[in-house]
C-alpha positions in Angstrom: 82.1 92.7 75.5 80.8 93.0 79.0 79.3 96.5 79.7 81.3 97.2 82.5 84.6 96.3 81.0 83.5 97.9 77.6 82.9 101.2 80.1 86.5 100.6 81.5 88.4 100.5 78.5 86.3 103.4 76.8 87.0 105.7 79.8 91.1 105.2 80.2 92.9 108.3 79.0 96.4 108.5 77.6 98.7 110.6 79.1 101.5 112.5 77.1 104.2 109.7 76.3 108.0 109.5 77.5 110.6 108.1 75.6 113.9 106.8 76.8 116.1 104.7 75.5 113.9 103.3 72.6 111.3 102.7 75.5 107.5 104.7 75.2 105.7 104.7 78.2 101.9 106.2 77.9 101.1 106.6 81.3 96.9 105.9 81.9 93.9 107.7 83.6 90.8 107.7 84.3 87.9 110.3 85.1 86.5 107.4 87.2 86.0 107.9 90.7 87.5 103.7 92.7 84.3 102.5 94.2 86.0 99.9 96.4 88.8 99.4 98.5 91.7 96.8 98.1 95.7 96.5 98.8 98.0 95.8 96.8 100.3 92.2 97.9 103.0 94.2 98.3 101.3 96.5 100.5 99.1 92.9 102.8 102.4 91.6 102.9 104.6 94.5 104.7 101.8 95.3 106.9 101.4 91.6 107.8 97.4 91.0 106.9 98.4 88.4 104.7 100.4 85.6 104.5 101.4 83.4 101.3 102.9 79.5 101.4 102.9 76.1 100.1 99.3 74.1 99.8 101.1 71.5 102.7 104.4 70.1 103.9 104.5 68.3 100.4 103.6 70.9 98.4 102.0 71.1 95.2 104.1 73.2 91.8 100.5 74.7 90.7 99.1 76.1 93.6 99.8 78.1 96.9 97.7 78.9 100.0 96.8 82.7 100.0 95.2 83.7 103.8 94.3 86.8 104.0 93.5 88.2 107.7 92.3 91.6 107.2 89.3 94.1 106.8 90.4 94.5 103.3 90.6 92.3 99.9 93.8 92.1 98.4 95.0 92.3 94.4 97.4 89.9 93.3 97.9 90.4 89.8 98.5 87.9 86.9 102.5 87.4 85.9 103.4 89.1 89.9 106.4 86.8 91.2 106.7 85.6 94.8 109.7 84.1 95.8 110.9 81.2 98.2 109.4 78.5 99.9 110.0 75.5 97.7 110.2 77.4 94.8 109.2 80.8 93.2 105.8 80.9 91.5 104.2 83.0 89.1 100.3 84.1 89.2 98.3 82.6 86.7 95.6 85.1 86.7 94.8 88.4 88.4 92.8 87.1 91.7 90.9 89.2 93.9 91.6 87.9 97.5 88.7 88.9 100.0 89.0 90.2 103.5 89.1 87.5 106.3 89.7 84.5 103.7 92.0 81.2 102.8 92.2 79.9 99.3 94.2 78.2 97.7 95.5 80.1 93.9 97.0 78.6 90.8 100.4 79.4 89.9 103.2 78.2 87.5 106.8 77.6 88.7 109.7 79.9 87.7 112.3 78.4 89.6 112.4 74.6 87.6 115.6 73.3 89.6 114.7 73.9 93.0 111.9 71.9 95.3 114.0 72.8 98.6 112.4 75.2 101.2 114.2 78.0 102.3 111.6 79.9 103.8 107.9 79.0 105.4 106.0 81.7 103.4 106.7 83.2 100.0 108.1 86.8 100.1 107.3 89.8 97.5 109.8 89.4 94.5 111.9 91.7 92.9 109.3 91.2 89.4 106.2 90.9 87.7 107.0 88.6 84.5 107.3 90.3 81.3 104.8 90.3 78.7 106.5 87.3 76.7 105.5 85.0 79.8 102.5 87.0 80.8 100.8 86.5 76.9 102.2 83.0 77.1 100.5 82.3 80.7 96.9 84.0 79.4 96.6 81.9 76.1 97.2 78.7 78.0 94.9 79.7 80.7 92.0 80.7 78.7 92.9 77.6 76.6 92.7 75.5 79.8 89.1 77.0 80.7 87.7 77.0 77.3 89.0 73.0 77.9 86.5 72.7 81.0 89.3 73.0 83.3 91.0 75.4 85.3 93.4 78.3 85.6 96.3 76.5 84.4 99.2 77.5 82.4 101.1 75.3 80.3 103.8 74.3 83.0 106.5 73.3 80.0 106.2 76.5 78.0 106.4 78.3 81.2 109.3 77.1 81.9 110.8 77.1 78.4 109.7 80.8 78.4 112.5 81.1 81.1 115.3 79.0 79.5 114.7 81.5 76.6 114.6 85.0 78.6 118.3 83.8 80.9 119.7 83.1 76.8 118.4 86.3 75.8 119.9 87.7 78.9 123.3 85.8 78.9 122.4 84.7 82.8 123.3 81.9 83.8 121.4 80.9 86.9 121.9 77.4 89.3 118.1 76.9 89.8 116.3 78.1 86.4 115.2 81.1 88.3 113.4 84.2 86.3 114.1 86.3 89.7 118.0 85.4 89.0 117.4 87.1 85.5 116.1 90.6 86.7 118.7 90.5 89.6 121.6 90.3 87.2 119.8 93.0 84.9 118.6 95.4 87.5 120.9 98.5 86.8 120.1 98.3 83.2 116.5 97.8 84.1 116.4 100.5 87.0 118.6 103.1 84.1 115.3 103.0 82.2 112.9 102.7 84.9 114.4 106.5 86.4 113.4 107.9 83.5 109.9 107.9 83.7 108.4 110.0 85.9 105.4 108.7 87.9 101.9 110.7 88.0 99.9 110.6 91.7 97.3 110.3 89.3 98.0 107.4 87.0 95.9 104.2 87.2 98.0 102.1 84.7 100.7 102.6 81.8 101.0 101.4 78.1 104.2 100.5 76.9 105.8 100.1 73.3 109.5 99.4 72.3 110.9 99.0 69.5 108.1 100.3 66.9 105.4 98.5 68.3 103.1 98.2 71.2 104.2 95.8 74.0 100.7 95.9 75.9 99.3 97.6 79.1 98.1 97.1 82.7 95.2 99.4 84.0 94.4 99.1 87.8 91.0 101.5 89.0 93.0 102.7 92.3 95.9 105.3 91.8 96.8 104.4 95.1 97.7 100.7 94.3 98.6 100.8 91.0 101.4 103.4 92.8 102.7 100.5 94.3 102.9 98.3 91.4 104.4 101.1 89.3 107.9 100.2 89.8 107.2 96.4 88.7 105.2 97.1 86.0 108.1 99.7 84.3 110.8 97.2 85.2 108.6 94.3 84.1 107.9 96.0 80.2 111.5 97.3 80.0 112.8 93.6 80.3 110.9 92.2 77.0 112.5 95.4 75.4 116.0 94.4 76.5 115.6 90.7 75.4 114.2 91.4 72.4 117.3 94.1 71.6 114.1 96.8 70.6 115.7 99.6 72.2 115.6 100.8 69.1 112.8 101.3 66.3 110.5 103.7 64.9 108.4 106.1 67.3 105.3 105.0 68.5 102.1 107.7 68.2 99.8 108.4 70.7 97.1 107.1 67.6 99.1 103.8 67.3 98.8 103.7 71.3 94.9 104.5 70.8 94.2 102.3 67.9 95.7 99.6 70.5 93.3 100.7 73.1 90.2 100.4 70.7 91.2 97.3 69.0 90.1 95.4 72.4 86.5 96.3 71.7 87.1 93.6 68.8 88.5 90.9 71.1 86.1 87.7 71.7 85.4 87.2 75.1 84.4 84.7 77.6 83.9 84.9 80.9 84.2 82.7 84.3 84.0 82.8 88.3 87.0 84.2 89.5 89.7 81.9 91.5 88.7 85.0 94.0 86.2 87.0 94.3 84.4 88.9 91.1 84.5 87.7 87.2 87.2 86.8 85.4 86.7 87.5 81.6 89.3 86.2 78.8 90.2 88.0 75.5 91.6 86.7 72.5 92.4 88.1 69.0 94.7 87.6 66.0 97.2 90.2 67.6 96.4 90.5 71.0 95.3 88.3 74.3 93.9 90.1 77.5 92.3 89.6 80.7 90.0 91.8 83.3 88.9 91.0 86.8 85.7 92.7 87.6 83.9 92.7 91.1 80.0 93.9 91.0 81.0 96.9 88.4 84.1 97.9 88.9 87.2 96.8 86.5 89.6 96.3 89.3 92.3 94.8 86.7 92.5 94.6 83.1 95.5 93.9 80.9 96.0 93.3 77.3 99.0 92.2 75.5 99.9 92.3 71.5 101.5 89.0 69.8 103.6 89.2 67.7 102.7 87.6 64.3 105.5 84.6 65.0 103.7 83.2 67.9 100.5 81.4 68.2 97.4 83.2 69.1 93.5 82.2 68.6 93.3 83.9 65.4 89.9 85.8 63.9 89.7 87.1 61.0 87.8 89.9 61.8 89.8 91.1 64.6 93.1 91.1 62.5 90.8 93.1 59.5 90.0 96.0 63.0 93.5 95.9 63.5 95.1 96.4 60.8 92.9 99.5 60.1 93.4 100.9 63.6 97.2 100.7 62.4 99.4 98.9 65.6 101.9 96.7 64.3 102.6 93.1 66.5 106.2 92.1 65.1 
């Protein structure tokens, strides 16, 4: 594993947990001091540095023009939702945006019955995806790069992904649209989400319903990751509502560590960002995961666990770590 990411993922610390409602939340720290300075979207986009929209007038369903105007890069993080134009998108992978740049990003679509504009740029949504998509979205993007090609997600199961959360969900929604889902679930959502205190501190959280570790997002500035808190809370507490684990046994602060060590175990490969910095790729028997690192600082990293139904790139020798470290994956 890369040294700096290795040093990342040793270094996070696990807070006390909080339960509600069959929901753990471990918030995370770090003793490690940001090196470099970066916005969240949410933050570029109310203050107007940066502006999101469609490649052209046509438009093109995996990718979006990101210009960014200011002094300052910008995090966009993988599975974070923007909304309108011709339809809403999903991010394919955590990018790094830099200061006083125009790129174009991949992204999946998460809207499947609507190429219609209703608006010239894309606005912050209510959601990042939940881990379902977001596992779904890394194993086809690594898949895709291992290929020779490029950050792209498998369009159909992203989409499928969808059809299965609005079941799960009982929404019904016109246009196919994820956002319509966490609309219509919001004060079930937001009932969880106020009880869990946030810490000025925190830099990420780890969640499990259910009996078993869901996954976790770790981002190296408090500051930003304050930002993304609410998201992130609402984003984990959705898998545990459509998968009915509001209920299970209790998860340890040992299970929640052997999950954190486990990642040591992951294979990884590694490629130039679709912004700036490295993008490494993890896979395992149980678990996918991705970082973005710029010089050495871990400005991202997530992990996810998958559940033993689902497909994965299996290794032996991962499963073997993992089973003695003692998470369970469904």
């Amino acid at each position: 594993m890369n040294s700096s990411v290795a040093r990342c993922l040793a270094d996070i610390e696990l807070g006390e947990p909080q339960e509600a409602m069959g929901v753990t939340v471990f918030p995370l720290f770090t003793p490690t001091e940001p090196g470099m300075s970066y916005l969240a979207l949410k933050t570029a986009l109310k203050t107007g540095t940066i502006a999101v929209s469609e490649v052209s007038a046509a438009g093109v369903v995996g990718n979006i023009r990101v210009r960014n105007t200011g002094d300052i890069p910008v995090l966009l993080l993988d599975g974070e939702e923007i909304s309108g134009a011709k339809q809403n998108r999903v991010l394919n992978t955590a990018i790094l945006v830099d200061a006083h740049t125009d790129i174009i990003i991949p992204v999946s679509c998460t809207e499947q019955g609507r190429w219609t504009d209703v608006s010239s740029n894309f606005q912050e949504s209510l959601s990042v995806a939940p881990p379902r998509l977001r596992r779904t979205t890394q194993r086809t993007v690594t898949t895709s790069l291992g290929e020779g090609q490029s950050f792209r997600a498998d369009q159909g199961e992203v989409w499928e992904e969808v059809r299965r959360m609005a079941a799960d969900a009982g929404v019904h929604s016109e246009t196919g649209a994820m956002r319509d889902i966490f609309q219509t679930r919001m004060p079930d959502l937001d009932a969880i989400l106020q009880r869990f205190s946030f810490h000025p501190s925190q830099c990420g959280l780890m969640v499990a319903a259910g009996g078993d570790i869901l996954g976790f997002d770790f981002v190296s500035r408090p500051d930003v990751y304050a930002v993304l808190h609410t998201k992130l809370v609402r984003s984990y507490a959705m898998d545990a509502l459509l998968g009915n684990r509001k209920s299970g046994r209790r998860v340890s602060q040992e299970t929640a560590k052997g999950f954190l060590h486990a990642t040591n175990s992951a294979q990884e490969t590694s490629y130039k960002s679709a912004g700036v910095g490295c993008d490494y790729r993890y896979t395992g028997a149980h678990m996918v995961g991705s970082a973005i690192a710029l010089d050495t600082e871990v400005v991202h990293t997530a992990f996810f666990a998958v559940p033993n139904d689902e497909p994965s790139a299996s290794h032996d020798h991962l499963r073997s770590h993992v089973s003695r470290r003692g998470f369970r994956n469904g």
